[in-house]
KERO-5365 format. One record per residue (C-alpha): residue number from 1; residue in one letter; x, y, z. Coordinates in nm, 4 decimals, padded with zeros to 6 digits. Example, Ala and Ser with C-alpha at 12.3 -4.5 7.8 and 13.67 -1.06 7.14 Angstrom:
2
<r><i>1</i><aa>a</aa><east>01.2300</east><north>-00.4500</north><up>00.7800</up></r>
<r><i>2</i><aa>s</aa><east>01.3670</east><north>-00.1060</north><up>00.7140</up></r>
//
This chain:
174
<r><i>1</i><aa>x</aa><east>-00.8156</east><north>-01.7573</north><up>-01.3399</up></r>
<r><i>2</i><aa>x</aa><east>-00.7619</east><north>-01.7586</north><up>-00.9366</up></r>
<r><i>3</i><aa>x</aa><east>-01.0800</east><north>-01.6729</north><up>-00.7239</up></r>
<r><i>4</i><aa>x</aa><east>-00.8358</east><north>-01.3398</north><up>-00.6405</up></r>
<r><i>5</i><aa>x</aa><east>-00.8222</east><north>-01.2565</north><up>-00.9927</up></r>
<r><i>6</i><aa>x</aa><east>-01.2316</east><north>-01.3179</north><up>-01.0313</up></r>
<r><i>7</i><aa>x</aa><east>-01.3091</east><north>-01.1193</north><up>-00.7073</up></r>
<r><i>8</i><aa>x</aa><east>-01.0484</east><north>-00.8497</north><up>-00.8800</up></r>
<r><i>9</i><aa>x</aa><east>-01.2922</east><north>-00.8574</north><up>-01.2347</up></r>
<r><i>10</i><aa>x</aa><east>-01.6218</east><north>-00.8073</north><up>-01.0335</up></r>
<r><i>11</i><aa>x</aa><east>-01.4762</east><north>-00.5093</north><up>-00.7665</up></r>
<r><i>12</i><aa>x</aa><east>-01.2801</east><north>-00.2869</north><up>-01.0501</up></r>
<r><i>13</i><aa>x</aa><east>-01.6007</east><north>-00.2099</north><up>-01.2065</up></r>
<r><i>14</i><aa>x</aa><east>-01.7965</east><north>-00.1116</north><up>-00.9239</up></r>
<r><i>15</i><aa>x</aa><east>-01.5365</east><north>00.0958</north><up>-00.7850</up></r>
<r><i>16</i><aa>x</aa><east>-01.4186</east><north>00.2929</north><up>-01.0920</up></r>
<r><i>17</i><aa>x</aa><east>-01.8162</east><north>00.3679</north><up>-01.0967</up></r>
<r><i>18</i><aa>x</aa><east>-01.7574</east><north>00.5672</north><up>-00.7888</up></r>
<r><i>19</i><aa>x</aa><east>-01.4775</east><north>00.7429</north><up>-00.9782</up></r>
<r><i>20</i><aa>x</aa><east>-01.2207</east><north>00.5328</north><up>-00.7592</up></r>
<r><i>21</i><aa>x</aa><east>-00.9094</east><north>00.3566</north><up>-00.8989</up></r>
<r><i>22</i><aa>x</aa><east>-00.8544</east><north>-00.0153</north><up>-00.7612</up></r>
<r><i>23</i><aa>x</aa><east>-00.5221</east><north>-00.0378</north><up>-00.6018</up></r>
<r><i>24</i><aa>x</aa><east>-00.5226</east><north>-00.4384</north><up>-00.4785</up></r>
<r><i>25</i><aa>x</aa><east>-00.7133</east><north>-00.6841</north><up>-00.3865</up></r>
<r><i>26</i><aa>x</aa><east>-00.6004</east><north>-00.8988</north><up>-00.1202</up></r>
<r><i>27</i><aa>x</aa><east>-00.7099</east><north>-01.2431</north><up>00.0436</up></r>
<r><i>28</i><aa>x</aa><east>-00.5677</east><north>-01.2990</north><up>00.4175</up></r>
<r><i>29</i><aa>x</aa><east>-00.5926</east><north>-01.5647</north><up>00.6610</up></r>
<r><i>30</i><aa>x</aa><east>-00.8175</east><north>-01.8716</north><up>00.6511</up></r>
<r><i>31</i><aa>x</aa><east>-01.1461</east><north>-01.9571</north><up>00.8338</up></r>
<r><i>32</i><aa>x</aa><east>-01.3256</east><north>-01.7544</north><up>01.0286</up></r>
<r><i>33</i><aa>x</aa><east>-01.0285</east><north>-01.4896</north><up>01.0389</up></r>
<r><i>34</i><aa>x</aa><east>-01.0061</east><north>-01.4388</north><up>00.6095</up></r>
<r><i>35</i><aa>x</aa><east>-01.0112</east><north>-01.0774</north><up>00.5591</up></r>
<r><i>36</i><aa>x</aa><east>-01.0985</east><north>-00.9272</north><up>00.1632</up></r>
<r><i>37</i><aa>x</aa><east>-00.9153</east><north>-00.5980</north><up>00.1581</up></r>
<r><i>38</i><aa>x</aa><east>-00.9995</east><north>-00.4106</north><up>-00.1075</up></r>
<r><i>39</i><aa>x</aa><east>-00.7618</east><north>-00.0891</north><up>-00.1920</up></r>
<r><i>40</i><aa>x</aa><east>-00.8824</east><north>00.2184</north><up>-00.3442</up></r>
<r><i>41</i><aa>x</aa><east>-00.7061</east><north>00.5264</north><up>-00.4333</up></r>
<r><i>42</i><aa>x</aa><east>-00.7631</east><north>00.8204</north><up>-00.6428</up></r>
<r><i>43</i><aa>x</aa><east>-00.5909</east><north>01.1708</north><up>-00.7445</up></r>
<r><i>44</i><aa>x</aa><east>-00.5345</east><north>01.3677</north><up>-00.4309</up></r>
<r><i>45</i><aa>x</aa><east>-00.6417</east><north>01.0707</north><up>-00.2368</up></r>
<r><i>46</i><aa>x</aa><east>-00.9626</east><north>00.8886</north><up>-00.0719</up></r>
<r><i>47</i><aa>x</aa><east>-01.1760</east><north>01.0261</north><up>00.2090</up></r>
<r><i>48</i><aa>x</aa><east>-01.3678</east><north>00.8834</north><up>00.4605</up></r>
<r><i>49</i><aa>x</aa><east>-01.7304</east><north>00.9015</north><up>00.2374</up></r>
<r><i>50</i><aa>x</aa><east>-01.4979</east><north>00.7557</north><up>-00.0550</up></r>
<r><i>51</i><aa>x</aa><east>-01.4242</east><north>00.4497</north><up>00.1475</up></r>
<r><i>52</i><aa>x</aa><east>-01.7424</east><north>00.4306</north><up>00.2903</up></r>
<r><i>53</i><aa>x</aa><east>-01.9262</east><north>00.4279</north><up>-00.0278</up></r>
<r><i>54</i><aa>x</aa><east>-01.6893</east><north>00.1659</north><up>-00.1555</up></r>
<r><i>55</i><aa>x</aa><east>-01.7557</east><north>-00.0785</north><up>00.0915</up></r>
<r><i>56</i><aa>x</aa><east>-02.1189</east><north>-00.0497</north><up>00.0467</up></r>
<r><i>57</i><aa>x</aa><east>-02.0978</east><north>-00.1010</north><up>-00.2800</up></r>
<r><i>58</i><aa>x</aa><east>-01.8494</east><north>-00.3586</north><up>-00.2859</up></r>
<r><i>59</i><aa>x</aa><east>-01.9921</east><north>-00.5713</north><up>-00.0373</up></r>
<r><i>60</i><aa>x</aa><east>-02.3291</east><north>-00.4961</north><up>-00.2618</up></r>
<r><i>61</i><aa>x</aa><east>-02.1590</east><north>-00.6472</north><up>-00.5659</up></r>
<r><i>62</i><aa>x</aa><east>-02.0142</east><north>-00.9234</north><up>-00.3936</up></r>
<r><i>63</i><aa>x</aa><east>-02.3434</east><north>-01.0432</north><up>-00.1973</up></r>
<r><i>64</i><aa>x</aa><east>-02.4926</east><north>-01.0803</north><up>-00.5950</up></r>
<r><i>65</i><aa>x</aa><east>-02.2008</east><north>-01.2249</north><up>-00.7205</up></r>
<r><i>66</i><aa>x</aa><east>-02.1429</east><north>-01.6148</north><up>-00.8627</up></r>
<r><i>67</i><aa>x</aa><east>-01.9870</east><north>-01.8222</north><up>-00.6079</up></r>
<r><i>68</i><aa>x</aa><east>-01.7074</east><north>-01.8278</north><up>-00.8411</up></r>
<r><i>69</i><aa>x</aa><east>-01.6445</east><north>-01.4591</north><up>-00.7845</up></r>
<r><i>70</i><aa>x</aa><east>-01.6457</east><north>-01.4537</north><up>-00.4101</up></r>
<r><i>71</i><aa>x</aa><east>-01.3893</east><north>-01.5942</north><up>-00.1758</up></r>
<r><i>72</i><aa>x</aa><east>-01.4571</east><north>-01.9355</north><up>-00.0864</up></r>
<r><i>73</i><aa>x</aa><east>-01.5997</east><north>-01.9545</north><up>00.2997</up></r>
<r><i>74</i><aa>x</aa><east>-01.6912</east><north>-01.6650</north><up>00.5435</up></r>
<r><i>75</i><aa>x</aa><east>-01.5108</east><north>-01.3604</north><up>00.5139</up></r>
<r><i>76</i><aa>x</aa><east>-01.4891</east><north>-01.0117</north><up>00.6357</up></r>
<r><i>77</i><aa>x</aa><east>-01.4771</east><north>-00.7032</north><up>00.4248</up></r>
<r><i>78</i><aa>x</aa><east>-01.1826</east><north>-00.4444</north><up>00.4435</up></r>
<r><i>79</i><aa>x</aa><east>-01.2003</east><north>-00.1682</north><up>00.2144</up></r>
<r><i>80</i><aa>x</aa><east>-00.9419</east><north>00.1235</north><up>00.2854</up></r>
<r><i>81</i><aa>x</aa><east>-00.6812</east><north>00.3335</north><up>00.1031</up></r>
<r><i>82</i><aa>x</aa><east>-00.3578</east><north>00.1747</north><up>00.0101</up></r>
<r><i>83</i><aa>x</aa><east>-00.2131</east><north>00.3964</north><up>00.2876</up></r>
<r><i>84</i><aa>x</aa><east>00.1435</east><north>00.6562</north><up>00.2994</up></r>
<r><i>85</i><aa>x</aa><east>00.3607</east><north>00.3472</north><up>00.2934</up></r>
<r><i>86</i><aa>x</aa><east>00.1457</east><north>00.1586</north><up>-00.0204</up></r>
<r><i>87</i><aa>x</aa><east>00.2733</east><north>-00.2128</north><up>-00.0762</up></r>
<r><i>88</i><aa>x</aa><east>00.3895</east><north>-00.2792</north><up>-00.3999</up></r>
<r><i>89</i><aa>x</aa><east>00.2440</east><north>-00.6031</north><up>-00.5557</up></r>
<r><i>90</i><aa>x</aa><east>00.2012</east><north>-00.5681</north><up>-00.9261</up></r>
<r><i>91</i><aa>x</aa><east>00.4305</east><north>-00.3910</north><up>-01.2107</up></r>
<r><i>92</i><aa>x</aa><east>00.1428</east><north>-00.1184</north><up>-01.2150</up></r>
<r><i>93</i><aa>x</aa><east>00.2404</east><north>-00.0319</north><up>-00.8582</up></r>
<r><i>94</i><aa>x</aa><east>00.6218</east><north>-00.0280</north><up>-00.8911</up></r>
<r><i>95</i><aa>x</aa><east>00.5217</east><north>00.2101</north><up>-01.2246</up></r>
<r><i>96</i><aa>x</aa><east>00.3310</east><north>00.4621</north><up>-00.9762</up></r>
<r><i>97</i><aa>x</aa><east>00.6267</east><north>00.4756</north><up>-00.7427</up></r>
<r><i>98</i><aa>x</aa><east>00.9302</east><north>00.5444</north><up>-00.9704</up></r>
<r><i>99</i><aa>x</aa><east>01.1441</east><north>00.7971</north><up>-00.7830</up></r>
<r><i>100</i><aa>x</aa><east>00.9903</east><north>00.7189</north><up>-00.4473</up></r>
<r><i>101</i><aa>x</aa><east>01.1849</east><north>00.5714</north><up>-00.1831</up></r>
<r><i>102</i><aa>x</aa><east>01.1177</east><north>00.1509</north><up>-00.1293</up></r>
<r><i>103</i><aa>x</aa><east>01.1657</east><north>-00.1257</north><up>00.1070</up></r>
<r><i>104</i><aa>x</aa><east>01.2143</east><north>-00.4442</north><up>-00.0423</up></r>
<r><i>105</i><aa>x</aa><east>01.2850</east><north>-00.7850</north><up>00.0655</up></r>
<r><i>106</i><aa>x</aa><east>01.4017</east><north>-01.0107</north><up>-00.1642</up></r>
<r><i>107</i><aa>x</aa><east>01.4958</east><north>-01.3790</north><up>-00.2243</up></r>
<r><i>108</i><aa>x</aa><east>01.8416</east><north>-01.4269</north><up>-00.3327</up></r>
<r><i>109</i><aa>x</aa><east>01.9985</east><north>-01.6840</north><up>-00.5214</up></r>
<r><i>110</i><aa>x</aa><east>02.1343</east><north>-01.8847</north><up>-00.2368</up></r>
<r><i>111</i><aa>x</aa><east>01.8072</east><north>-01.9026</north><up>-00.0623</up></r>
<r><i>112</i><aa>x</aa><east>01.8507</east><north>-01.6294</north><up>00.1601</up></r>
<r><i>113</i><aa>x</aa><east>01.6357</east><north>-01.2800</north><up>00.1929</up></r>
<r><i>114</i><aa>x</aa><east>01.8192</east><north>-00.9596</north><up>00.1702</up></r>
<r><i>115</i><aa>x</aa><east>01.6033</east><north>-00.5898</north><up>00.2617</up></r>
<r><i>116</i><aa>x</aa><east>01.7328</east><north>-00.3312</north><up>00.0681</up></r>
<r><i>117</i><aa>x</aa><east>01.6151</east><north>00.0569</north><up>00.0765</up></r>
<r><i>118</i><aa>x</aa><east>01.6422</east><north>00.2315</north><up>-00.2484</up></r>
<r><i>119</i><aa>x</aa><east>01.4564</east><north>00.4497</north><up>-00.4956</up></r>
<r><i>120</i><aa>x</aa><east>01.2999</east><north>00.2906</north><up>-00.7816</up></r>
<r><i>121</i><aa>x</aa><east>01.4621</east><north>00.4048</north><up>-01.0926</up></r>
<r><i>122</i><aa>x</aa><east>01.2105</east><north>00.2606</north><up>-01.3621</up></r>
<r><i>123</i><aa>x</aa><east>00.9696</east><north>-00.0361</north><up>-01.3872</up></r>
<r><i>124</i><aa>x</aa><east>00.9050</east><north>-00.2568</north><up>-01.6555</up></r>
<r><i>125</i><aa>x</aa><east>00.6727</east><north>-00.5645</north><up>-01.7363</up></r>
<r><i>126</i><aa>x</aa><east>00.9531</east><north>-00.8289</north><up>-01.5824</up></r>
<r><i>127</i><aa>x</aa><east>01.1311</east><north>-00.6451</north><up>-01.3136</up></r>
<r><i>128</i><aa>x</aa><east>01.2409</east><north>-00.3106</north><up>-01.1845</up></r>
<r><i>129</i><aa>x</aa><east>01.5796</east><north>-00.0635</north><up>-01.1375</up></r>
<r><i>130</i><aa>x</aa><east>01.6578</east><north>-00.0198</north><up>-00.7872</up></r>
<r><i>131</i><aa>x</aa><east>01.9203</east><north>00.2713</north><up>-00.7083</up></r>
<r><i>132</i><aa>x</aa><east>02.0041</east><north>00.2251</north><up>-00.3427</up></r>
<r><i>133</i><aa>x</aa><east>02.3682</east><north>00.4035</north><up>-00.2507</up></r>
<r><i>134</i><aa>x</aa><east>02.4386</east><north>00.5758</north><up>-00.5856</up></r>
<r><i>135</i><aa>x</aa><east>02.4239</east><north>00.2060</north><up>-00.7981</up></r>
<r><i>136</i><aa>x</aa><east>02.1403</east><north>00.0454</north><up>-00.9614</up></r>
<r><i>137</i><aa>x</aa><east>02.0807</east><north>-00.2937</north><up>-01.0013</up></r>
<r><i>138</i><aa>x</aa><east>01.7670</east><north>-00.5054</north><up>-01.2038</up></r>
<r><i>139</i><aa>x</aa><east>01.5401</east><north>-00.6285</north><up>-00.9325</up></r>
<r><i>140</i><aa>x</aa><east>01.3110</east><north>-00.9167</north><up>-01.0966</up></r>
<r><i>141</i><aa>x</aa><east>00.9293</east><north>-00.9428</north><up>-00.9637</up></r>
<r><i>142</i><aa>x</aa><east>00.9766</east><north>-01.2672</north><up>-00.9427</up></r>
<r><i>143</i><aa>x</aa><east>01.2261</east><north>-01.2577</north><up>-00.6256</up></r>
<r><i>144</i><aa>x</aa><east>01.0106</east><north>-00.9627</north><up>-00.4404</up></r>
<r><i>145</i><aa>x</aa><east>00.9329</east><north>-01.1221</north><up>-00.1070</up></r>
<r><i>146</i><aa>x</aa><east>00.7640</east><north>-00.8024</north><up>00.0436</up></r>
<r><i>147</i><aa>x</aa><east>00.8228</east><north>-00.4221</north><up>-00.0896</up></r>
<r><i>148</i><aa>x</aa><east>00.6367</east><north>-00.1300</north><up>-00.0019</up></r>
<r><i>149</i><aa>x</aa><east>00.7385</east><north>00.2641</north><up>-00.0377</up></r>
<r><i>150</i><aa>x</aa><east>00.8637</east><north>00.4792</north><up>00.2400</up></r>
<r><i>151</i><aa>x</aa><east>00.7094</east><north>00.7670</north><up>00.3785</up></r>
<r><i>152</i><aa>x</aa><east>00.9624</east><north>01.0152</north><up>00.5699</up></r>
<r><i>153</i><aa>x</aa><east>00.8666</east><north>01.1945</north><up>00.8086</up></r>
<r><i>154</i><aa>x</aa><east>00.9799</east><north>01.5649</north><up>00.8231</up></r>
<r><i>155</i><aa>x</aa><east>01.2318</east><north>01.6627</north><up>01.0794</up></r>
<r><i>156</i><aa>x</aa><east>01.1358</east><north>01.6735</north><up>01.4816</up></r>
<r><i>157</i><aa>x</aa><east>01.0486</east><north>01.9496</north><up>01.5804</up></r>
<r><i>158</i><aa>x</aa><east>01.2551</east><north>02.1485</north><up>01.8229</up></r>
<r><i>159</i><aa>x</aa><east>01.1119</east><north>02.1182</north><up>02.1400</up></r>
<r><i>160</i><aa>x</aa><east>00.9536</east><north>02.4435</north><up>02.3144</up></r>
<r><i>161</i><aa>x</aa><east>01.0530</east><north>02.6075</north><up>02.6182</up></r>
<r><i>162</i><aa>x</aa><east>00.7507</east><north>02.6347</north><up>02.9295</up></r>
<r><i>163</i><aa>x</aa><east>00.6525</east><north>02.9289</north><up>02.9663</up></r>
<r><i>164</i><aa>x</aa><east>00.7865</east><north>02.8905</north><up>03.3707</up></r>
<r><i>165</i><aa>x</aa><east>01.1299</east><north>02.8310</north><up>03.1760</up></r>
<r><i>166</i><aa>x</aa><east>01.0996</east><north>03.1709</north><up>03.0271</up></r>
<r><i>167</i><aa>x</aa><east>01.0565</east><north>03.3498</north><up>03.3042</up></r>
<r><i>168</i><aa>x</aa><east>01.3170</east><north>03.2313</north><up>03.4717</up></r>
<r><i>169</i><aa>x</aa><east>01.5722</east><north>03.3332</north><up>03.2044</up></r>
<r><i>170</i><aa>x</aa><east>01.3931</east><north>03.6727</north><up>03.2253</up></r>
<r><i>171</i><aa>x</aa><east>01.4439</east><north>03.7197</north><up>03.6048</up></r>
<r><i>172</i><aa>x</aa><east>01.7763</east><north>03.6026</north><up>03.6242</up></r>
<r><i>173</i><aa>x</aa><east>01.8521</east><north>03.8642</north><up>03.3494</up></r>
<r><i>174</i><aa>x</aa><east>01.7533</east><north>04.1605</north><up>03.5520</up></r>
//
């Protein structure tokens, strides 16, 4: 088991005791500058006191915690919500966004890396269906560089007129 995976075991508990869901755990960086971000979600999403509890309680665990569930060397704690635009790590995640709109990067046979933007279609245990321009094509974990979903933003809005501008139209009507 990697130190990730034991850091993972010790952290799900505590946070599904806040009623939280663990999204990812991620180690960062080396030395002084290794961050431990810690993702939690939940139905309708976290707030502020949700995060806030979770890092005391994470950082709580992991003070009392075995050496061999803590990150090796000094650290700093990041505990936040896995965001609008969530990166997509394990088959759980790519399971939560079927239908949504995703960036990947992936590693093709030849060596290269190729970004596509699709929707994911379905997700198994080995890969998942990417539709991106009407065809879908079996995208294996395995060759995910980087993915995340997409969050659109709704259209602009239109800009408004100055008040000055109005009355100008006005004058020049009468």
């Amino acid at each position: 088991m990697s130190n990730l995976e034991a850091v993972r075991g010790l952290v799900e508990p505590v946070v599904d005791a806040l009623g939280l869901r663990l999204y990812d755990v991620d180690l960062t960086g080396s030395g002084r500058t290794t961050v431990l971000r810690v993702l939690v979600d939940q139905e309708g999403g976290v707030d502020l006191e949700a995060i806030s509890a979770a890092a005391e309680a994470v950082s709580a665990a992991l003070d009392h915690a075995p050496a061999a569930s803590q990150p090796s060397g000094p650290y700093a704690l990041e505990v936040s919500s896995p965001g609008l635009e969530r990166p997509l790590r394990r088959p759980e995640h790519y399971r939560g966004a079927v239908g949504a709109e995703v960036s990947v990067k992936t590693r093709e046979h030849d060596g290269s890396a190729v970004r596509r933007r699709g929707v994911v279609a379905s997700a198994g245990d080995d890969g998942f269906e990417l539709t991106v321009d009407g065809a879908t094509e079996h995208v294996g974990y395995d060759r995910v560089i980087q993915a995340r979903t997409v969050f659109e933003w709704g259209p602009a809005p239109e800009p408004r007129r100055s008040r000055q501008g109005r009355r100008k139209k006005e004058v020049a009507r009468r």
